[in-house]
C-alpha positions as a printed Julia matrix, in Angstrom:
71×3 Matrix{Float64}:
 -24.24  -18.29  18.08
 -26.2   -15.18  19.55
 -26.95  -11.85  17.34
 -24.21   -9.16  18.16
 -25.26   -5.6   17.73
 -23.51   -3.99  14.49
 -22.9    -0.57  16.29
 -21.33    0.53  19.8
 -24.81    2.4   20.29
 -24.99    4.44  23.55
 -28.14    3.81  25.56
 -27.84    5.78  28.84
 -25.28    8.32  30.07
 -24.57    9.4   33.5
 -22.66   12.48  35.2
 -20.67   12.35  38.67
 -19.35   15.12  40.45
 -15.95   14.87  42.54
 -18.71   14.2   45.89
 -20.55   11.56  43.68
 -17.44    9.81  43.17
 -16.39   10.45  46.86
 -19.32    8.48  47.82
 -18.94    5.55  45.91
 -15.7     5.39  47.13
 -16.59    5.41  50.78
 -19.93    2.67  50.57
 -17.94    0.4   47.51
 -17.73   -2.41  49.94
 -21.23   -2.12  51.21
 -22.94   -2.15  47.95
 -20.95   -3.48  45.68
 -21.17   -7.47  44.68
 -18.67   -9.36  43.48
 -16.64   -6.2   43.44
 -18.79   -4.48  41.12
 -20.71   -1.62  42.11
 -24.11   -1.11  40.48
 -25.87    2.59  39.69
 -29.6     2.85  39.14
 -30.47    6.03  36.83
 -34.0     7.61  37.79
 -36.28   11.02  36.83
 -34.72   12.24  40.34
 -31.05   11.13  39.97
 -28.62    7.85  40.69
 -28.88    5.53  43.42
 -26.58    2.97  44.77
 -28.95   -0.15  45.42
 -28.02   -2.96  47.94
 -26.91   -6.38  46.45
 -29.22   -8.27  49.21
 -31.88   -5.87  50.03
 -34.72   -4.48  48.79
 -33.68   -0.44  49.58
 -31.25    1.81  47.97
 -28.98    5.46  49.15
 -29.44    8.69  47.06
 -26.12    9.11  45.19
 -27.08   12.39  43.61
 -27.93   14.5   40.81
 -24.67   16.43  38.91
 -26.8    19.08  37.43
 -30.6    19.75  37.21
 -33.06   18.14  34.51
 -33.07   20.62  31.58
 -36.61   22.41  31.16
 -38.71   20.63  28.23
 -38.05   22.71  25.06
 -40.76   24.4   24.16
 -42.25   24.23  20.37
């Protein structure tokens, strides 16, 4: 039996614009595996990496980082 987490706890968001979404659209069979396409969230936005190689395309940013509060 393996431990199930007692909450629906959200660990990671991201935002697509329309062109984000576009994009998937258009490279879904070339990155996708097993009919899943996978998103990598970085400090400089989403990328689409390939299944088989080591390299990865830019999907985008949907709005700038928001400027560290300052206290």
């Amino acid at each position: 039996m393996t431990d199930r987490p007692t909450a629906n706890r959200i660990v990671a968001e991201a935002e697509f614009t329309i062109d984000m979404v576009d994009t998937m659209k258009k490279y879904f069979d070339f990155y996708a595996s097993d009919g899943v396409l996978r998103v990598q969230i970085s400090d400089f936005g989403l990328w689409l990496p390939h299944p088989e190689m080591p390299c990865r395309q830019f999907l985008g940013l949907a709005r700038l980082p928001e400027a560290e509060s300052k206290h």
